[in-house]
C-alpha positions in Angstrom: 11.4 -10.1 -18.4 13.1 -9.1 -21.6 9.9 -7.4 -23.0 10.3 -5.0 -20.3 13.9 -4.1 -21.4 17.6 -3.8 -19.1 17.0 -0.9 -17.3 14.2 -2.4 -15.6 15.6 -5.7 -15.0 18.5 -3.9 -13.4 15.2 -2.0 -11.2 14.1 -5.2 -10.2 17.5 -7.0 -9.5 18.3 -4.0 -7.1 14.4 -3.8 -5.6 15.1 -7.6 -5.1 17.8 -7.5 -3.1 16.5 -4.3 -1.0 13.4 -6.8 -0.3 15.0 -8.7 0.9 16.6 -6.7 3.2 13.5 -5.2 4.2 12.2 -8.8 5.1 14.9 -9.9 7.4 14.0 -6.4 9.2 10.5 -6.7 9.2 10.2 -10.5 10.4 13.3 -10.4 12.7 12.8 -6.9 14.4 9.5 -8.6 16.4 11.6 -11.5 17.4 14.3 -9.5 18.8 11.5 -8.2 20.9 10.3 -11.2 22.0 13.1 -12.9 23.3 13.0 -9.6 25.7 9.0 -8.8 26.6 5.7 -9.8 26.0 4.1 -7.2 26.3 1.6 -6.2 23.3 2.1 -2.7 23.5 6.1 -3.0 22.8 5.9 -5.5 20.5 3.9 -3.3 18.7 6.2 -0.4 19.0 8.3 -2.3 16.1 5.6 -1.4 13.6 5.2 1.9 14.8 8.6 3.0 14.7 9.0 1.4 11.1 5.5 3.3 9.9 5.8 6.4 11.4 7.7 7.8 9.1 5.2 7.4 6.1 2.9 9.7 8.7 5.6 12.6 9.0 8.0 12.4 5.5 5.9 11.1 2.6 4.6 14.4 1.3 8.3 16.1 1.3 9.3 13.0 -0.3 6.9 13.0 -3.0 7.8 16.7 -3.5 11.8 16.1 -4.2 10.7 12.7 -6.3 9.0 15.1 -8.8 12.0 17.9 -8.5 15.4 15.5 -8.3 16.9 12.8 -10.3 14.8 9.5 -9.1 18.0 7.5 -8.9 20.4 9.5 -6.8 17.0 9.8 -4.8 16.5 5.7 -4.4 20.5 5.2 -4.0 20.4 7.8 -0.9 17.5 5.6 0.3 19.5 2.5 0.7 22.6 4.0 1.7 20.8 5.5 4.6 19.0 2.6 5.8 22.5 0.5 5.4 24.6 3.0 7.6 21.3 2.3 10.5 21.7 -1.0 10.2 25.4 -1.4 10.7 24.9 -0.2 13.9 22.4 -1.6 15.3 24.1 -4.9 14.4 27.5 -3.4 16.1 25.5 -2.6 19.0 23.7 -6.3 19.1 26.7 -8.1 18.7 28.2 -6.0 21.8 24.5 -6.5 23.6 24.4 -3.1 23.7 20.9 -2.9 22.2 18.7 -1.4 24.3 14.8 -1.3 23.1 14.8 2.5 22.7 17.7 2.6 20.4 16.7 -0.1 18.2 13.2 1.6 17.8 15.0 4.8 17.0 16.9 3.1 14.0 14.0 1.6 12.9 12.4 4.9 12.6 15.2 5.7 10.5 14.9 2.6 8.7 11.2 3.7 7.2 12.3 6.6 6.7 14.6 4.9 3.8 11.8 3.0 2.7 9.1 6.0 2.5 11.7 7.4 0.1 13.3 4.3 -2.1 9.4 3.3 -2.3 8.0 6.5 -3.5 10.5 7.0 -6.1 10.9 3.4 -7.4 6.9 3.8 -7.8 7.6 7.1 -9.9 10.2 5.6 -11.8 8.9 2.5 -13.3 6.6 4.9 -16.2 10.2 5.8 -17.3 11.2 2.6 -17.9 8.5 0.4 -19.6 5.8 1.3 -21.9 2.6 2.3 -20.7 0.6 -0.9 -21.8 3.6 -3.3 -19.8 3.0 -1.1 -16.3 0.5 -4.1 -14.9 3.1 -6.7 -16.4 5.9 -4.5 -14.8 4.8 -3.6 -11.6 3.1 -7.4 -11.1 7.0 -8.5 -11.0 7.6 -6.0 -8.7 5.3 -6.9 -6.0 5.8 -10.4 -6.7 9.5 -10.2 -6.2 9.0 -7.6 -3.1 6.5 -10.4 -1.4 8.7 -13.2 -2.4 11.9 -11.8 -0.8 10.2 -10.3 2.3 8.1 -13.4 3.0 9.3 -16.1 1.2 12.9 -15.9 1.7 13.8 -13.0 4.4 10.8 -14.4 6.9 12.2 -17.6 7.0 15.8 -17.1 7.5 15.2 -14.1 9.4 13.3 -16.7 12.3 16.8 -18.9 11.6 18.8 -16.3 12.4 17.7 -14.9 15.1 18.2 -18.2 16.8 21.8 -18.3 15.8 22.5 -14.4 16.3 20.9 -11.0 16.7 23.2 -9.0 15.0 23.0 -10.8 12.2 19.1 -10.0 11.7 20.6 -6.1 11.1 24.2 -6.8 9.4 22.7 -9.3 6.9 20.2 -6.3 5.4 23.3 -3.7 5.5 24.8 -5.8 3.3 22.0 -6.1 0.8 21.0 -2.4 1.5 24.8 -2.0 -0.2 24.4 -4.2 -2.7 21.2 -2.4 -4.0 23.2 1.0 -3.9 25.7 -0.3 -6.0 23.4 -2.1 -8.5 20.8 1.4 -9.1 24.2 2.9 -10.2 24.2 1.4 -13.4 20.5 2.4 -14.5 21.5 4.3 -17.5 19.9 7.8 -16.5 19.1 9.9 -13.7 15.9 9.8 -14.8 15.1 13.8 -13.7 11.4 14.5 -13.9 10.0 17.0 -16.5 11.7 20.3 -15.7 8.8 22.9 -14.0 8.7 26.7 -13.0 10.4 27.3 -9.3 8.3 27.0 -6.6 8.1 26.5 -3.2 7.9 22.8 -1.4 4.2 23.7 0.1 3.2 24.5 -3.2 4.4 21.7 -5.0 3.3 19.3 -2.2 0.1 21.0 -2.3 -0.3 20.2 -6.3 -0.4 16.5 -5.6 -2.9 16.8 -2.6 -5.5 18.9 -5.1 -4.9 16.5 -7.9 -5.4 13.5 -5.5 -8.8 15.1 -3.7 -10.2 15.9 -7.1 -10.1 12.4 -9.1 -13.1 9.9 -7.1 -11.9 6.9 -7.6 -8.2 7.7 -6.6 -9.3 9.2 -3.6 -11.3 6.5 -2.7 -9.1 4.0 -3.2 -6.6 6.0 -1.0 -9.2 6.2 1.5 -9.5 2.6 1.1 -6.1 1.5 1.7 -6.2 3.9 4.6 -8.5 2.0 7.0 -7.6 -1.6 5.5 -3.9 -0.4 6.4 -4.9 1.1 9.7 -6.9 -2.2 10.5 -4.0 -4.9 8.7 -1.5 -3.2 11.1 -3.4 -3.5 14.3 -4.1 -7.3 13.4 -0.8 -8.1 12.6 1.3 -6.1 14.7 0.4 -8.8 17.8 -0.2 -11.5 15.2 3.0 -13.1 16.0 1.3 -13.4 20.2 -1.3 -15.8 18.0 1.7 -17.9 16.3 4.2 -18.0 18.8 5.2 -19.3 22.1 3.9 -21.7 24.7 1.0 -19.6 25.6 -0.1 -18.4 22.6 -3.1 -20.7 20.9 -1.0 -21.4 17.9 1.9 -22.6 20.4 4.6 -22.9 17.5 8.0 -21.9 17.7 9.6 -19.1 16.3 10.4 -20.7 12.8 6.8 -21.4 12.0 6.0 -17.6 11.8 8.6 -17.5 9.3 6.9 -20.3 7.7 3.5 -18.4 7.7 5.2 -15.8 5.7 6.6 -18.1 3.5 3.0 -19.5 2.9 1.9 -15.7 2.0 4.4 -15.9 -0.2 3.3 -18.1 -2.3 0.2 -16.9 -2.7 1.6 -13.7 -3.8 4.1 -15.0 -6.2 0.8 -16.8 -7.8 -1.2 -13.3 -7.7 1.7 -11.6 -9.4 2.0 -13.7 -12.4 -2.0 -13.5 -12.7 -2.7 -10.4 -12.0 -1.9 -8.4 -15.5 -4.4 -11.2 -17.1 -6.8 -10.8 -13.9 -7.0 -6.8 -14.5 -7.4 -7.3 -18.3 -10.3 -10.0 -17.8 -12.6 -9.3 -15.2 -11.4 -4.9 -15.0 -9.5 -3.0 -12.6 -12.7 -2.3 -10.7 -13.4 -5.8 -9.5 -10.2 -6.9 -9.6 -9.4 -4.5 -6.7 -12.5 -4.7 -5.7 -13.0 -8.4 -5.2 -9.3 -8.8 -3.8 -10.1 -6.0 -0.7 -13.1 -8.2 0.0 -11.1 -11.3 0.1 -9.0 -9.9 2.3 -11.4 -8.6 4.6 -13.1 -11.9 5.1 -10.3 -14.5 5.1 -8.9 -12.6 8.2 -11.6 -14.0 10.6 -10.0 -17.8 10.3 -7.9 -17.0 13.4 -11.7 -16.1 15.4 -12.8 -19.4 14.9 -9.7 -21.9 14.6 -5.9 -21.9 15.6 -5.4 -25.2 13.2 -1.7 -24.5 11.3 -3.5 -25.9 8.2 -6.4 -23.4 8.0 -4.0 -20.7 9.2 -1.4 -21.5 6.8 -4.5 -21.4 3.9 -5.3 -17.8 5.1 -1.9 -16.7 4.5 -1.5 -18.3 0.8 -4.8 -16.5 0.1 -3.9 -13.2 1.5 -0.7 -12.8 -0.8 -2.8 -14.2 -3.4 -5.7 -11.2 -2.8 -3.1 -8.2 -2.1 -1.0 -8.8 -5.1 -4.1 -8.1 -7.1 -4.7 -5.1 -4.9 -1.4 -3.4 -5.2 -0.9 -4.0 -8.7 -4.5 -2.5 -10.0 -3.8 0.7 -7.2 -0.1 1.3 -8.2 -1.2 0.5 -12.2 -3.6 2.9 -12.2 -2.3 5.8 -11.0 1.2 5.9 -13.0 -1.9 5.6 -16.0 -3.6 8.3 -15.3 -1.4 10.8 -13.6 0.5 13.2 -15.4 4.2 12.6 -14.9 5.6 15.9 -14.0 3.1 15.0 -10.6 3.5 11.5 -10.4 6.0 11.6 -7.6 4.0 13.9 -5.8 0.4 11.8 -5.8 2.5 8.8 -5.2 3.2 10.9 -1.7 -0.3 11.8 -0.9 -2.0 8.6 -1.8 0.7 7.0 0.1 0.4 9.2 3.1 -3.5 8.3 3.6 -2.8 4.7 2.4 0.4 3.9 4.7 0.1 7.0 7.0 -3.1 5.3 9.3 -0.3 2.2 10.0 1.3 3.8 13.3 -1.8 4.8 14.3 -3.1 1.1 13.4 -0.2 -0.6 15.2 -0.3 1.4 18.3 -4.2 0.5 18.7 -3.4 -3.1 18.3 -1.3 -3.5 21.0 -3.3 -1.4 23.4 -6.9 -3.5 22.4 -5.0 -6.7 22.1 -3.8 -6.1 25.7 -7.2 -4.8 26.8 -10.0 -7.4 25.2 -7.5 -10.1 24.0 -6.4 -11.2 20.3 -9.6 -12.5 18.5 -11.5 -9.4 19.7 -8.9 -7.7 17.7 -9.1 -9.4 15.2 -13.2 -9.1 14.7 -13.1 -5.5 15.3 -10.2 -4.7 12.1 -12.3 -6.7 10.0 -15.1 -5.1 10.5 -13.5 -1.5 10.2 -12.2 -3.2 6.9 -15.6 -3.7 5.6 -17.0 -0.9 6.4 -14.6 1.2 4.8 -15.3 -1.1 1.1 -18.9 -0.7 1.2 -18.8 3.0 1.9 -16.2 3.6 -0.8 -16.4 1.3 -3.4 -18.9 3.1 -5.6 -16.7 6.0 -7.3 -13.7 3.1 -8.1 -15.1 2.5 -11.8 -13.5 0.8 -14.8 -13.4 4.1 -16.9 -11.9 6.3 -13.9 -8.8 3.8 -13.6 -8.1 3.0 -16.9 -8.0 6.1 -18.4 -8.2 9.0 -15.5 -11.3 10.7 -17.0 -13.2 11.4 -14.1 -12.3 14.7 -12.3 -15.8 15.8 -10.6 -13.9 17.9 -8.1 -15.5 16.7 -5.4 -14.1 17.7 -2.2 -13.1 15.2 1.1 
C-alpha cells in the first residue's frame, strides 16, 4: 500500500475498522430476529430499516459531500452510528429490546452509512493519483468484504450465542475507533469552492449530469434492479441456511461461515481486479461479473449441498468485487470533482435506493410462493435488467467519460 501514500492508508485503517463494525451489524441484526420470529416479513424488516435510508437521505447527502469538508462529514457518520449503537446494546443487555426500537436504530444506523459511504467514495480522488483509483478502491472493497464477511459474519454468529448486546456494543466500539483514526487525515479535504446555491439546485446538478452520460446511467440502472433483486434473495436467505426446518438445516454459525466463504472470494477479486479492468476493459469486466452473478444465484433452486452452496458464495465475492471496483472506478474518472459527491448520491440512490423496496418484496413472496420461487424470479429480474442495458456501458464511455448524448430516462 505504500504507492498509494499515508493519508490513504490512514482511509483504509479507519474504513477497516468501520467494516467491521458494519459486519457484526449486518450478520447479527437477522439473528437477533430469529431467536424471536420466523416470520419472513420481519426478518426482512432488518434490511429494510438498514436500506431505507439510502431511499430518503442520499441526494441531501451527496449535496453537503460536494459543499463541506469530507472528513468532518465521515467522522459525524461514525459518531452517529456509535451513539445508536450504545443503546441498543444498553437496552439488550437490560432485555429491553423490543423489535420496533431496534428497527428504529437501525434506520439510524444506514443513515450513518449512506453518509460515511458517499463521502469516503468522494474522497478517495483526493488522495491517490488518478491512474492508482482501481488499485485504490480494489483495497477498499476488498478490506470492506473481508471485515463484513470474513471477520464480523463469523464472530457476529459467535456472539450472538454468548450475548445480544454485544452484537451492538462491539461495533460502538469500532464506530469510535474509526472517529478517532479519520482525525488524523491531514486535510479537511473541502471540495472545490462554487457560487451559493440552493440544495435543490445543487442536488439537481448531479441528477442532470448522471441522466446525461449512457453508460453511467445504465450502469446505475443496473445496480438498481440487481440491488432490488440481491436484497429480496438474501434478505430470507438466512430461512435457506438456518434452523431445523430450513433445507440447509445448519446452525447459526454456519451462516457466518457462508459469509466467510464470500469473503474469500472477494479478497481474491480485489487483488485482481485492477489487472482484470486493465486486461479484458471495464466493459466486460463489469459486464461479465453482473452475469456471473446473475447465474450462480440459482445453485440454491437445484441443491441445498453446503459444498455447492459454499462455492456460490466464494464466486459471488469473487464476481462483485469486479463489479464494484469498475462502477466506483469509473465514475471518480470521469466526473468532474466539484460534482463528484453529488453523482456519487444519485447513482447511489437508483443503485442502493431499490434495496427496501427489494427486501420488503422478499419477505412478502418468500412467505407467499416459498424460497426457491424467490430465488428464480430475482434472477431472472437480474437478467433482464443486463440484457436491456448493457449496450451503452462501452470501454470509451468509462475510461475516459466522453460520451454525453443527452439522452433522457
Amino acid at each position: 500500500m505504500t504507492s498509494l501514500g499515508p493519508a490513504y492508508r490512514r482511509l483504509w485503517t479507519a474504513s477497516t475498522a468501520s467494516n467491521l463494525g458494519d459486519g457484526l451489524v449486518l450478520i447479527g441484526a437477522p439473528l437477533v430476529v430469529l431467536q424471536l420470529t420466523r416470520d419472513p416479513t420481519l426478518i426482512a424488516g432488518v434490511q429494510v430499516a438498514i436500506t431505507l435510508p439510502a431511499l430518503l437521505l442520499t441526494l441531501q447527502v451527496g449535496a453537503l459531500a460536494d459543499r463541506r469538508g469530507r472528513r468532518g462529514l465521515m467522522i459525524a457518520a461514525a459518531l452517529m452510528r456509535a451513539a445508536v449503537l450504545l443503546g441498543v446494546g444498553v437496552a439488550a443487555s437490560m432485555d429491553a429490546l423490543p423489535l420496533p426500537l431496534l428497527y428504529a436504530a437501525l434506520f439510524v444506523f444506514g443513515a450513518g452509512e449512506v453518509l460515511f459511504d458517499t463521502t469516503s467514495q468522494s474522497l478517495v480522488p483526493d488522495l491517490v493519483d488518478r491512474e492508482h483509483l482501481g488499485l485504490a478502491n480494489g483495497r477498499l472493497v476488498g478490506a470492506q468484504t473481508v471485515m463484513n464477511n470474513f471477520v464480523g459474519a463469523p464472530l457476529a454468529g459467535v456472539l450472538v450465542g454468548l450475548a445480544t448486546a454485544s452484537v451492538f456494543l462491539g461495533p460502538a466500539v469500532l464506530y469510535l475507533a474509526c472517529a478517532l483514526l479519520l482525525t488524523r487525515l491531514p486535510g479537511r479535504y473541502q471540495p472545490p469552492t462554487r457560487p451559493p446555491a440552493t440544495m435543490r439546485r445543487d442536488i439537481g446538478e448531479g441528477l442532470r449530469h448522471l441522466r446525461d452520460h449512457p453508460a453511467l446511467r445504465s450502469i446505475a440502472g443496473l445496480a438498481g434492479i440487481t440491488n432490488l433483486a440481491n436484497t429480496a434473495y438474501f434478505s430470507v436467505f438466512v430461512l435457506f441456511v438456518v434452523g431445523e426446518g430450513s433445507p440447509m438445516g445448519l446452525p447459526e454459525a454456519a451462516f457466518g461461515a457462508l459469509a466467510a466463504m464470500l469473503a474469500v472470494g472477494a479478497i481474491a477479486g480485489s487483488l485482481v481486479a485492477g489487472r482484470i479492468e486493465a486486461r479484458f476493459g471495464p466493459r466486460r469486466t463489469l459486464v461479465g461479473g453482473a452475469l456471473s452473478l446473475s447465474t450462480l444465484m440459482l445453485i440454491p433452486v437445484v441443491t441445498a449441498g453446503v459444498v455447492p452452496i459454499a462455492a456460490m458464495a466464494l464466486c459471488l465475492g469473487f464476481a462483485s468485487v469486479l463489479v464494484n471496483v469498475v462502477s466506483v472506478s469509473s465514475r471518480q474518472r470521469i466526473v468532474p470533482p466539484a460534482l463528484l459527491g453529488r453523482v456519487n448520491a444519485a447513482f447511489r440512490l437508483i443503485a442502493l435506493g431499490s434495496m427496501p423496496l427489494g427486501a420488503l418484496l422478499g419477505g412478502i413472496l418468500a412467505g407467499t410462493f416459498g424460497l426457491r420461487p424467490l430465488f428464480v424470479a430475482a434472477v431472472t429480474l437480474q437478467l433482464a435488467g443486463l440484457a436491456v442495458l448493457h449496450r451503452h456501458i462501452t470501454d470509451r464511455a468509462l475510461r475516459d467519460g466522453s460520451v454525453l448524448l443527452g439522452a433522457r430516462s
